[in-house]
Structures are given as structure tokens and as C-alpha cells.
N, C-alpha and C positions, 0 to 999 in steps of 0.2 A: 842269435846275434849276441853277441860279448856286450855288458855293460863296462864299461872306461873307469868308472869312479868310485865301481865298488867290485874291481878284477881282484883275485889273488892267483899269481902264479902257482902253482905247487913245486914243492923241491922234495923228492923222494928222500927220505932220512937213511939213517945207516942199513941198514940191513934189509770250547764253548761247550761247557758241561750242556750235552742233548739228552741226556734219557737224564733219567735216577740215578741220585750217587748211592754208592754204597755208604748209608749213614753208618756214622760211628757216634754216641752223644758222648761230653766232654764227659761226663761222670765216668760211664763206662772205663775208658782210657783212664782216668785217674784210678780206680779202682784195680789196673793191673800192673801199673807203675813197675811193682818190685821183678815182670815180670824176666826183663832182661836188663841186668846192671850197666850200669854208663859205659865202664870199662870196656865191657864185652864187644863194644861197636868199633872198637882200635883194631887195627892189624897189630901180630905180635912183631918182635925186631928182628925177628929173624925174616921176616917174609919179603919176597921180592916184588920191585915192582909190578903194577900193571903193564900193559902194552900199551904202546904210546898211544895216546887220543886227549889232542889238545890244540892248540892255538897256533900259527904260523905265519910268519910274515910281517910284517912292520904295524904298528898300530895307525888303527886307521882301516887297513885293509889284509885283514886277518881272515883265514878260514882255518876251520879244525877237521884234521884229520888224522890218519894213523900212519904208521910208518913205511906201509905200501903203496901210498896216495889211497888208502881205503875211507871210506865215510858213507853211512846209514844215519837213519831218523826213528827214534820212536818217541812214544807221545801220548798224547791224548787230541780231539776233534777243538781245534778255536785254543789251544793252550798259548796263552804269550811268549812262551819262547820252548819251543823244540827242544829235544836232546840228542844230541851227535851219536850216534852209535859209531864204533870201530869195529875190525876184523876180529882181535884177540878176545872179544865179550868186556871188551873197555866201553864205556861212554861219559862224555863231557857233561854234565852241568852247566850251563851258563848264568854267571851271577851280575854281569854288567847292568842291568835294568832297561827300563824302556825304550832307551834311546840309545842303546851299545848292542854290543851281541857281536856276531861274528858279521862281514858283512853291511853292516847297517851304515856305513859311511861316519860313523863314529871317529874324531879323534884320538878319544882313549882306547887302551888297552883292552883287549878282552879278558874278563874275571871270569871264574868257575871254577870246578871242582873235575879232576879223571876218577874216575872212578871205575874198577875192576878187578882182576887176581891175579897174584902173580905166580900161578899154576900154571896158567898157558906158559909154552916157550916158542913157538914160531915152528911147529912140527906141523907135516902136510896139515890142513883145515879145509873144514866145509864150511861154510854158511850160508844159511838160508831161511827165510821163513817160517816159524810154525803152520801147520798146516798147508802149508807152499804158499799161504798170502799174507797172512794174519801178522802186525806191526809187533811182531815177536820177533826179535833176531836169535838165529842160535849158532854159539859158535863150537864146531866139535872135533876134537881132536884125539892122539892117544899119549898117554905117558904113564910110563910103567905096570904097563901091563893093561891098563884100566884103558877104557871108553871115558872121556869128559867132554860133557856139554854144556854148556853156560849158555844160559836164557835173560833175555832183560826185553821188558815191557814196561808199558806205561796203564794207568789205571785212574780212572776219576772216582775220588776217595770224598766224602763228605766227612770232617771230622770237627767236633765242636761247634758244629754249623757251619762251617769255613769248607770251602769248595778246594783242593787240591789235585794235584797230581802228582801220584808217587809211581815212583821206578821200582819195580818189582825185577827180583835177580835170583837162579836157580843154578847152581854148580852142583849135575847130577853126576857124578861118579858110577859107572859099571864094570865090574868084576868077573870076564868071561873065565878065567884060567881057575885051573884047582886048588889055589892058594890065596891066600891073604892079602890085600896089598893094602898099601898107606898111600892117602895122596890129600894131603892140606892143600885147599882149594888158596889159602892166603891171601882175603879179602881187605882189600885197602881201609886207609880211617874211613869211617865216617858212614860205611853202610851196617846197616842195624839188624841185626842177626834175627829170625821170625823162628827159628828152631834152634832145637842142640842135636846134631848128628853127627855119628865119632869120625875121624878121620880114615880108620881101618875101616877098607870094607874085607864083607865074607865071600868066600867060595862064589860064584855064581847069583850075586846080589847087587843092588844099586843102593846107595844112599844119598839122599838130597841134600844138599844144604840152602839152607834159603834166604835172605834178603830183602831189603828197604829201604831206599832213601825218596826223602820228596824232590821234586825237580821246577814244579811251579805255581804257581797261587791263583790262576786268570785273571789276571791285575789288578788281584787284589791286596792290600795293603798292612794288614793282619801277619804275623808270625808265623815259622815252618812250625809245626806240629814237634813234640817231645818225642824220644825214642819212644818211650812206653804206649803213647798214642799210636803211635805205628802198629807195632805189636796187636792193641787192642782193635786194631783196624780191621784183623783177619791176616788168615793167611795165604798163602801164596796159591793153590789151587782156587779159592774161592775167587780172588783178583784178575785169576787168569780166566775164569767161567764168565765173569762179568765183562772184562775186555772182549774175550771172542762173541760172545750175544750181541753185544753191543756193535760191533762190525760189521758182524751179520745181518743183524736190521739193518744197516745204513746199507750194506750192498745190496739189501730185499729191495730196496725202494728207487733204484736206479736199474738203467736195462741190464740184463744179465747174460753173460754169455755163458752159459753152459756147456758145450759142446764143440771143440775144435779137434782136427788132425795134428795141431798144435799145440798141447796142453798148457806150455810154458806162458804162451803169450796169456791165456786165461789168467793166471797165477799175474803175471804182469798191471794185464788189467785192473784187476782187483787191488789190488797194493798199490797203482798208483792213484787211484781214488783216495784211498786212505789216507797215502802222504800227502797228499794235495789238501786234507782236511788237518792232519797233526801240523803241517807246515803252515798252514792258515792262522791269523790268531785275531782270533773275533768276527770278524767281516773284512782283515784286511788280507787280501789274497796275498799274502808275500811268495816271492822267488823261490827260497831256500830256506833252510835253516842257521846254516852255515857257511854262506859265502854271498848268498844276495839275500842277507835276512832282510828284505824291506817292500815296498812292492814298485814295480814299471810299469808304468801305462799300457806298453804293448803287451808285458803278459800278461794283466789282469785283464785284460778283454781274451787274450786267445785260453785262459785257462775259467773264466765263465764261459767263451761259446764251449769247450766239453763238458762243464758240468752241466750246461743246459740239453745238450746234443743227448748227453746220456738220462737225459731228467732229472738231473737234481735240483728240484726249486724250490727247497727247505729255506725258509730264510733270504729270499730269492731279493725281497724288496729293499731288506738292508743292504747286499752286495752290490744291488744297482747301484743305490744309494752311494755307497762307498764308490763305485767306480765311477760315478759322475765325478764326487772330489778329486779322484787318481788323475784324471786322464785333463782336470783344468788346472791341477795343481803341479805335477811332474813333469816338465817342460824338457825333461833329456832329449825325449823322441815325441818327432811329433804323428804318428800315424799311428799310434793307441788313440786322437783324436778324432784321424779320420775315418776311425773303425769302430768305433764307438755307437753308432745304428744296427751296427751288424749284430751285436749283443743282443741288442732289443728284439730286433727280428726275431730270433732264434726264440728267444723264450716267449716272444708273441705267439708262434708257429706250434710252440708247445703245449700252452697250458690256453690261450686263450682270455689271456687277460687283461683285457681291452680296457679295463677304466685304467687302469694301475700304467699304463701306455700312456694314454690321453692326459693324465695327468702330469706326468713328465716329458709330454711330445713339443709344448712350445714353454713349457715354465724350468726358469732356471731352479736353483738349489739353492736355501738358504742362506750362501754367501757371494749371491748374484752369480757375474759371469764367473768366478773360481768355478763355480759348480753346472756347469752350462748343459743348457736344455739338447734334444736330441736335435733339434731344427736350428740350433746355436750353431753344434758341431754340424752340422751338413755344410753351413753357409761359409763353414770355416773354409772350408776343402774348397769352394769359389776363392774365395777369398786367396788360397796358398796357392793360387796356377799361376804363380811369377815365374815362373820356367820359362825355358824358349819357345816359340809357338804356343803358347798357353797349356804348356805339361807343368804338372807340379814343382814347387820352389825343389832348392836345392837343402839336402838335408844331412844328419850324421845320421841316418837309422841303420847303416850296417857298421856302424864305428869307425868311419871315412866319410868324407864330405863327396857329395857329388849329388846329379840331378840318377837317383836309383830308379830302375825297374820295379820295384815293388813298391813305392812310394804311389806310382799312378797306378799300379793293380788296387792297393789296397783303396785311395779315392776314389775308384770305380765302382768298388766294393761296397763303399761305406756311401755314396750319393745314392747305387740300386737297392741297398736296405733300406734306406732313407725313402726312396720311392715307393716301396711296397709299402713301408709303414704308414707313409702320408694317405695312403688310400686307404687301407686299413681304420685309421679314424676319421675317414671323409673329408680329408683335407686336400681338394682337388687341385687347388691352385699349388699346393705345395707342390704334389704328387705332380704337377705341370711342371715345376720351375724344376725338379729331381730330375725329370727325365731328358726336360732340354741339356740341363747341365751336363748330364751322363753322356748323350750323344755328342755334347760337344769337345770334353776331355776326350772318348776315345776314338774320334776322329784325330783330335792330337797327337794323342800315344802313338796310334796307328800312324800316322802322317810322319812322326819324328821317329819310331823305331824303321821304317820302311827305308825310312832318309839314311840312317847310321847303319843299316844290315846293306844296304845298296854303295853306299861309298866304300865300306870296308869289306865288302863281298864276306859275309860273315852268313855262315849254315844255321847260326843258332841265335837264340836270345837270349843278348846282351846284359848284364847285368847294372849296366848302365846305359839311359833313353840314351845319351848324346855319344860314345868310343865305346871303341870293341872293348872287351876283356881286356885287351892286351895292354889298355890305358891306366889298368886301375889295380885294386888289388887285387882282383879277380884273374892276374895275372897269372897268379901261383895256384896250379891246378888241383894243389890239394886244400884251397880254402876255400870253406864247399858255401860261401856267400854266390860263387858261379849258380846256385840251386835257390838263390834267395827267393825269386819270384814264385817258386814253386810252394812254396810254406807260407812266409809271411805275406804274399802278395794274394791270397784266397780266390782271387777274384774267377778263374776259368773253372773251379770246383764248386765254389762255394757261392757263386757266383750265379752260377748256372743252377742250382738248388734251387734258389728265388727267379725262376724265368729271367733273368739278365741275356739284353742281346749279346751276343759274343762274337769278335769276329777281332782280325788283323794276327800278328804276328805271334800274340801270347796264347792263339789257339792254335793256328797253323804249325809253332814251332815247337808244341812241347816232346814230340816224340825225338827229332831230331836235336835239341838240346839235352835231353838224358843222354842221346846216345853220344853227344859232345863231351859230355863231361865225363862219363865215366868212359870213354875213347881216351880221355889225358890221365884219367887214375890208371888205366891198366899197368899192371908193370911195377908199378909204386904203393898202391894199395889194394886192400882184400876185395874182391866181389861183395855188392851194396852197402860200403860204406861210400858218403859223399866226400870225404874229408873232416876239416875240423878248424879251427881257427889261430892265431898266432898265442904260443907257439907250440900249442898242441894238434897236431895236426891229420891224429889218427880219426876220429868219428867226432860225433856229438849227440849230445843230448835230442836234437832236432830230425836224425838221422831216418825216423821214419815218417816224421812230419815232413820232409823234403818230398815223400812219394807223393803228397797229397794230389800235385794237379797230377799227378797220371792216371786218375781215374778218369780223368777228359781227355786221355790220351788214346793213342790204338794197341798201344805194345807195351806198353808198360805201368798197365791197369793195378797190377799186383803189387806194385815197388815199394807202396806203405809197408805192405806185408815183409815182403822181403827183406826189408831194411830193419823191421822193427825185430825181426827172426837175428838180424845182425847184432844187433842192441846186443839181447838176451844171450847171445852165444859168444861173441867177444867184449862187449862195452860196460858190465857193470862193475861199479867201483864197491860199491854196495850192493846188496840183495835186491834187484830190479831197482838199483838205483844207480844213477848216470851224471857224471859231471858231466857240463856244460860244455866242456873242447873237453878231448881226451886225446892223451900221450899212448905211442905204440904201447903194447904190453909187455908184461916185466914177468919173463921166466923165472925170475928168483922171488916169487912173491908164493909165500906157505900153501895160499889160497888156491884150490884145484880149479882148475880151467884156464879159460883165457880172459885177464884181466889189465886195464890201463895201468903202465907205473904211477901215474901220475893225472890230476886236471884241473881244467880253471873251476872259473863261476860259483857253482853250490853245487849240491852230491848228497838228496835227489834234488832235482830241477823241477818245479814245479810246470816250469811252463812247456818243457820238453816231453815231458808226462803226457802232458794235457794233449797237445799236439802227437805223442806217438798213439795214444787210445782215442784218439777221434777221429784218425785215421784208420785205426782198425776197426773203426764203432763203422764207419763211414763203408768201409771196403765188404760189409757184410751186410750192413743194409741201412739205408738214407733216404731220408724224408724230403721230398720237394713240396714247395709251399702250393701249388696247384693240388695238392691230395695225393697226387700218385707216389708209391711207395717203391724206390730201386731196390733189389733185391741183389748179392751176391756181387756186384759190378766189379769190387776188386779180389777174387777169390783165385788164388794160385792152380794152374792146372792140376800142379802134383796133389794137387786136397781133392781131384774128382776122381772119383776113383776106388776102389777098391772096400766099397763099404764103408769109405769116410763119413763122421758127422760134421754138420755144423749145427750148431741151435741156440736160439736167441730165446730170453720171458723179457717180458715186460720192457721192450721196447717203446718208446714215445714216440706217436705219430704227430697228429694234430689235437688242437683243443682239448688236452689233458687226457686224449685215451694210449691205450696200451697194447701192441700184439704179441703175437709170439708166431714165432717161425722155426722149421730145422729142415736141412736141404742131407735128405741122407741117398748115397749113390750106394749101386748095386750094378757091376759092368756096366754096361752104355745106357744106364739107364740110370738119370737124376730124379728123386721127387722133390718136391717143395709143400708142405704143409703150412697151413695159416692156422692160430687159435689169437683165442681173445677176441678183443673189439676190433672191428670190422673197418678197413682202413679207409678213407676218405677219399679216395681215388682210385685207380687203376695199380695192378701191381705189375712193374716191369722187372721182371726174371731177366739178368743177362749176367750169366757168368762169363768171363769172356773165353773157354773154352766153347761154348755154344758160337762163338763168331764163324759162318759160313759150314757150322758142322750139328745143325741139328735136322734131325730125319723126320720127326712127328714130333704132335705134343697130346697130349691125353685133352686138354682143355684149352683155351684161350687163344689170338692169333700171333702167329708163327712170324719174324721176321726175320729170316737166315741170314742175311747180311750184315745186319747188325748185333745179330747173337742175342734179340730179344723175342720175349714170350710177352705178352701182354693180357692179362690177367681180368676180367671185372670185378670190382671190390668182394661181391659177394662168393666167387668164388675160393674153396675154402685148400685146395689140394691139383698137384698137375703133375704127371711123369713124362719129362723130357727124356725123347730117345734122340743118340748120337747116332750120326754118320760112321765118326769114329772114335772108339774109347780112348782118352784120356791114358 
């Protein structure tokens, strides 16, 4: 969903320090002072500029990107403000302060610095990832003869005691041919040279050149560091050893995917954990970097349920913390409020920490209701069913007024989180009033969508309780708000995780509304994208978050997957990174494959991230709060088969344990292995290839109809035989 107050259209142009810093003591640095002269850090005048990466759009409501509609993040985890990467190995600086940035709903202007070489010239480019994940961008290209790559990362530098973040940069030149060649990489002011390497390279050689600037302080209030400090800091391999560890552990300590038919989406996974921590700055979950530098209600709860889904609960009690303020103080949308239980839930189900609950289950937040208790916001969602027949008030949560569809998915949502929780600290009366409320909202829902699917004889669900589609903006088949319930509206997936009864139109119709909606894309858009929003209206950010309830669906169990495969093959503007609405793509852009010219919002999207890996977290294996462990539920045919792996470590089941799993096939024949701690329930195996086609099972009972195996916790290992192979 578009934010209104902090959009930027794009217009295509011309053509929290966690480990150890790497100490550096002030002495040190002074003591190398003379090591590279002041001078040295200028571009000379003959040099050209960088590639565009900078600011656009009116103040106020500016985002930074590069001249293809391209824009990347790198960083450091908890840094105050992000740095913009571009296409050409340009990135932005931002020097606005606290309360500016790109995004931020700021007034003034956006300040900063581009920074890059003007050695690129817009010839074919790759870029991607170091190591296919790691918040190293590389951009690489050829000219004159030579191979050049430009690298820029981020590094958390301790210098003089003062905690920083510098931008580390590497224009490596290679020399395939039998001759000589020259190639001035022509580094902008103001980055600070970490070596002297000649501009000739040799025969069959590489030369590095390498770089420095700082880019952020963690708010704090201290001075940028002197060139010579830099220098003395280290150099550019040692920064880059220290970034990749450092990643590394943070990915050790969340579940890990290993093992896909898919490698890409691994690579995706990965990196967007990362961004979601550089784009972060402190405990405030912001949007973006660059286009919703700030944070919303709704995505700070849907991008803590993936950091909790995946376990990350580092620091878990400040983010609550923070997201109780978010969601009493940002009043754009209101169903970050009514979803605001479901948060708790999740990291209840996780880790088991029942005082840390109780404590904030009836007591508000140090600035009273601003900061309101979980039993606050439950009463709230009574409180907002001024709707017609007592369905939810009428709202702008898809950036149009009207009484939405996923306005009472997500109350539903957030009153059955609300119920679990209340029994969970033994508050029965609550857990009483939760459940009446529940059954009586979705006798309304049901009552009122029945009532508008029956008058307007409509196959599908509406995206508005009260007029069809064809009333609202949902008119326009490629604005994929038509899929709103299926994402932000949680409630038939996530819903269902937590025992929630389920029943009326929002289960009955989901198979029949996919096949509505992309029934009206056919013809106008690519196979599983949902659309996009005004007036970008190729994909979105959200696009495999849309698949989510098809995992409650019959046919279209896989569609996260599907869609997220879409992401990665047509939608990044950046390296696994996705504006928020994206523009068809732009054949004339350097950049190899298939990419947006253009997009709204911010580019990475924090909360489209969250949503596209928590549905793939989700489509490979998900934890319901009774113990039982789904295994496989949304795994695409074409992955069974042929010796495919899948394999999970250190997945979070319940009460802070961990398993691991890898489902590897050999012709018609699947196994499923379990290691680690032993799961708290039943494990139900159901790939939905196994639906109506499995012959035997080595262990567990067999349910062919439903395509499930069902497991005893202790058992450790099962080989599923097909009827018919995949």
C-alpha cells in the first residue's frame, strides 16, 4: 500500500554498532597524518562526473536515485541514515540530519554528497551482490579493454572512541589482453584514497584502487573523522573481512535456508534481512532509505512478525517498545493498531517469554495511551466497528477511503492474537470477551460480504465489504489493491497458525479470487505479477507477499513462491532490491536483464522484504501455536523432483527451540529428515504435490486427500512414495 505524504513519483532522467568496532585510538591516526596529503582526496579537472545518484522531486518529497530509476542501500545494522547506492558504483550521502533525509516528510531540501567515478560510462553492467548476498554492491563493466568493478560497502569503524560508519570503495581494474592499458578510475572530491595504484595496468594483471568516506555517526554528535584517520583506520580488505563476519553471524542466528531448486531466492533472503537491519536506525523500523525514510504503523508490525517468524529477537524488547509508540502515535493508518497483538503473539510462540508479555499485556507505555497496552489496542478494534452491521469503521488503509476488506481481516487477526495471548497469561475474562468479540465481527463480515457478493452476483472477494470492485479503485485491474486481503489482511493464513475459527467468504473465495484477478491481468501483464499501484503499475514490492493466503488455498499453495521468483527475475531496481509500485521495464537501461524504468515509495522496501521472506519462510515450513509443525505446504511441483533439495538450520519452532529439516527427492520418491530440537507437536508433511498422489509413507499417517503425512514429534525421518512423479 502507497503512503500519500511521503510518495515520490520517479521520472526517468536522460538516458546500532552490534559486535566490536574495529578500534582505531586517536593517537594512532594522528601519528599517520602525513600518510595521504589533503590534496590527494580531490578528483583531478579533468575527470568526469560520476553517475547520477541523488535527490529528485520537489522538497518535501524527494527520493534518490540514479538515472534508470536504479537505487540500492548499503550500510551498517541501527546506522541513522542509510546510504543510497546507484547502478554506476555512485552512492548518495545524506547530510539533512534527523529530521530530513530522503522521504522523511521533511520540508526542506535534501542535503548530501554523490559520490563515485567518472570511469563508468553506461556500457552493458552487472550488478550484484558480493558473494550473491553480502550489502556489498558491485558494479562491473568494460572499457578499454579492461574488466572494471567498483565495490562500496559499509563498515562500523571505531575511531578516537567515536563509533562511525564509513563507506569503503574499490575500483578493481583487470587486464585480459597482451597489452597495457590505462584506465583512471576518476574518483569524485571528497573520497579519500587508502592506496597509491598506477593507473596503467600490465599484461594479464589487476590493480586496485581503494577508498574512504565516512557516511554516519549513530546519532551521534561528535565530528567526521580526518582523512588521515581514515587511512589509519585500515584498509580496505581488512573492512571488508570485518563486514562479511559480521553478517555472517547476524544470518547464523536467524533460520537459515540452505538449500533451494532456487538459489536466487536464498541470495534474496539473505540480503533482505540485512537491509531491513542497515535500513533500521536504532529500534526504529523505518520503511526505506530513500523514499519512506521514517517508519508506519502497518510496516513496523508486518516487518517485526518476519523478524520474529525468522527469530530474530536481538534486542526484541526495545522494538516492542518502539512499536507500541508507532502504532499510538502515527495515525495515517489505522490497522498497524489493530494488528498490533499479532506481533506479540508471534514472539510469544517464539521464544516464550511470558513475563516480558504480562508485562505489557494490560499496562500502557510511559506516555499513557500514546503508548497503549496490548488489551488497549484489542478494545480499540470494538471500539472501531462503526461500520454498517458492526464491520469495521471506514478507513484510508489502501490510500482511498472506503469500508476495505482487509480492514476486518486484519481486526479478526488482531482480536484472535489477542485471544490466545489472554490465555496464555491467564486472563480468562479477557480471553472471554476476545473470543465473543471474534465470533461476533466475523458473523458480520460474513453477513455483509455475503450480502455484496449476492447483490452484485460477484465470483470473487471484493475488495471492498460494501461494492464490487467495479465501485472503487479496484476497478483498474492492474491495481493489485484487487489482492489487498490476501497480504495485509493475514487473517486465513496467519490466522489459521493460531487455531482461529475460519469460515465465510475469505476462505471459501480465495482460490476463485486469484484466479479472478489474474483472469483480468492476462493479456496486459506477465504471468505472477499482481500489478502495481498508481501510476506504476507493473509489480510491487508486495508481489510475493500477495501469495500469502494461498497457502489456505487449494491451487495456488505455491503463488508466494511464484511471485517472489517474479520479484527476482523482472522487479529489481537494485540488487534484490524493489520499489514499492514499479514501472514496466526499460530496455534501454546498461543494466543486463530485466529491470523497472522507474518506481514509487523507497528502493529497498523494508516492508515488502519482510512480506516477500515470510512468505517464503512460511511456504517451506510454519509453526502453529498448538505445536504442530507444517512442513513444505507451499513448495512448487517443479522443486519435486529430480534430486531437488530443500533444507532449513535453525528454524524457531516454539519456546526458543530450533530444528532443521531438508526434504531431498529422488524420482517418486520424497524424504523429509528432522535434526535439532524436537518439535512440540506433530509434524504435518504436505507438499501440495502429495494432494491425492501419495502411494505409501515409510512412517507416520497417510492422509491422500489432503496431501498430508502426519508425523509424531519424535519421529526423526519419512520417505514419501508418489502415485505419480512430479
Amino acid at each position: 500500500m502507497t503512503k500519500v505524504s511521503a510518495r515520490s513519483i520517479l521520472g526517468v532522467a536522460a538516458g546500532l554498532a552490534l559486535v566490536a568496532l574495529v578500534a582505531v585510538p586517536a593517537a594512532s591516526a594522528a601519528t599517520t597524518a602525513a600518510a595521504v596529503p589533503a590534496a590527494s582526496a580531490a578528483t583531478t579537472a579533468s575527470a568526469a562526473p560520476p553517475y547520477n545518484c541523488s535527490p529528485n522531486g520537489p522538497a518535501g518529497s524527494q527520493t534518490v536515485y540514479g538515472t534508470f530509476g536504479d537505487a540500492g542501500v548499503i550500510g551498517w545494522a541501527g546506522n541513522s541514515q542509510a546510504v543510497v547506492a546507484c547502478l554506476g558504483g555512485s552512492f548518495w550521502v545524506d547530510t539533512s540530519g534527523p529530521n530530513g533525509g530522503p522521504g522523511s516528510a521533511s520540508t526542506a531540501a535534501v542535503t548530501g554528497t554523490t559520490y563515485g567515478y567518472g570511469v563508468y560510462d553506461d556500457s552493458a553492467t552487472t550488478w550484484t551482490n558480493a558473494d550473491g548476498y553480502l550489502p556489498a554492491l558491485v558494479t562491473t563493466f568494460h572499457r578499454d579493454g579492461a574488466t572494471v568493478s567498483i565495490t562500496n560497502f559499509g563498515d562500523d569503524v571505531s575511531i578516537g572512541g567515536h563509533a562511525y560508519v564509513i563507506i569503503y570503495s574499490r575500483v578493481s581494474v583487470s587486464n585480459p589482453t597482451g597489452a597495457a592499458v590505462t584506465v583512471d578510475p576518476q574518483p569524485s572530491a571528497g573520497l579519500v584514497p587508502l592506496n597509491t595504484a598506477p593507473d596503467t595496468v600490465a599484461p594479464h594483471s589487476t590493480v586496485n584502487h581503494d577508498y574512504a568516506v565516512p557516511s554516519d555517526k549513530f546519532g551521534g554528535s561528535y565530528s567526521y573523522p580526518a582523512s588521515s584517520a581514515l587511512v589509519a583506520a585500515g584498509g580496505y580488505d581488512q573492512h571488508f573481512a570485518h563486514m562479511r563476519a559480521y553478517w555472517n553471524g547476524q544470518l547464523a542466528g536467524i533460520a537459515q535456508i540452505t538449500a533451494l531448486p532456487d538459489k536466487s531466492l536464498i541470495s534474496a533472503y539473505q540480503t533482505g534481512f540485512i537491509y531491513t537491519q542497515i535500513i533500521r536506525a536504532g529500534d526504529e523500523l523505518k520503511t526505506g532509505a530513500n523514499g519512506y525514510d521514517k517508519e508506519f504503523s502497518h510496516d513496523v508490525i508486518g516487518i517485526l512478525a518476519n523478524l520474529f517468524t525468522q527469530g530474530y529477537t536481538a534486542g526484541a524488547h526495545g522494538l516492542l517498545d518502539r512499536a507500541r509508540y508507532v502504532i499510538g502515535s502515527q495515525t495515517q493508518y489505522d490497522d498497524g493498531v489493530w494488528t498490533y497483538p499479532w506481533i506479540w503473539a508471534i514472539y510469544l510462540l517464539k521464544t516464550g517469554d511470558l513475563s516480558f508479555v504480562k508485562a505489557n499485556f494490560a499496562a500502557d507505555g510511559p506516555s499513557g495511551s500514546t503508548e497503549p497496552s496490548i488489551k488497549a489496542t484489542a478494545h480499540l478494534i470494538a471500539a472501531d466497528r462503526t461500520g454498517p452491521g458492526g464491520i469495521m469503521e471506514k478507513t484510508n488503509d489502501i490510500d482511498a477511503n472506503g469500508y476495505w476488506t482487509i480492514d476486518n481481516y486484519e481486526a479478526l487477526m488482531g482480536l484472535w492474537a489477542y485471544h490466545w495471548l489472554a490465555q496464555q497469561v491467564g486472563d480468562t475474562s479477557e480471553a472471554n470477551w476476545a473470543a465473543s468479540q471474534y465470533s461476533s465481527l466475523l458473523a458480520a463480515v460474513n453477513k455483509t460480504l455475503d450480502a455484496t457478493i449476492s447483490a452484485n452476483q460477484l465470483n470473487y472477494l471484493p475488495c471492498s465489504m460494501t461494492e464490487p470492485n467495479t465501485g472503487n479503485r479496484c476497478v483498474n485491474a492492474e491495481d493489485a489493491n484487487w489482492a489487498a486481503p490476501f497480504l495485509f489482511g493475514r487473517w486465513a493464513w496467519d490466522g489459521s497458525l493460531f487455531g482461529a475459527p475460519l469460515s465465510g467468504p475469505g476462505v471459501s473465495l480465495i482460490d476463485a479470487t486469484y484466479q479472478y484477478g489474474f483472469a483480468r491481468l492476462a493479456g496486459k501483464l506477465p504471468a505472477n505479477t499482481f500489478g502495481g499501484y498508481p501510476t506504476q503499475y507493473y509489480s510491487t514490492a508486495y508481489n510475493a507477499g500477495y501469495g500469502e493466503w494461498g497457502l489456505a488455498s487449494q491451487n495456488y499453495r505455491d503463488q508466494g513462491i511464484l511471485s517472489y521468483e517474479f520479484m527476482v527475475s523482472n522487479g529489481q531496481s537494485g540488487p534484490y532490491s524493489w520499489w514499492e509500485s514499479q514501472q514496466f521495464p526499460n530496455p534501454g537501461s546498461p543494466w543486463t536483464g530485466t529491470h523497472p524504468e522507474a518506481g514509487n515509495g523507497s528502493s529497498p522496501h523494508a516492508w515488502g522484504i519482510a512480506n516477500a521472506n515470510m512468505v517464503l519462510l512460511d511456504s517451506l515450513a510454519a509453526q502453529r501455536s498448538d505445536g504442530s509443525l507444517v512442513v513444505g505446504r507451499g513448495v512448487p511441483d517443479s522443486w519435486v523432483g529430480g534430486g531437488q533439495v530443500i533444507s532449513l538450520a535453525n528454524f524457531p519452532t516454539t519456546g526458543g527451540k530450533h530444528t532443521g529439516l531438508t526434504i531431498r527427492t529422488s524420482g517418486s520418491t520424497v524424504t523429509l529428515t528432522l535434526s535439532g530440537d524436537q518439535p512440540s507437536g506433530p509434524v504435518l508433511f504436505q507438499l501440495p504435490a502429495f494432494v491425492g498422489n501419495i502411494a505409501r509413507a515409510s512412517a507416520g499417517t497417510v492422509d491422500n486427500k489432503s496431501g498430508t503425512v502426519t508425523l509424531a514429534p519424535a519421529v526423526r525421518s519419512v520417505t514419501v512414495q508418489l502415485s505419480q512423479p512430479e
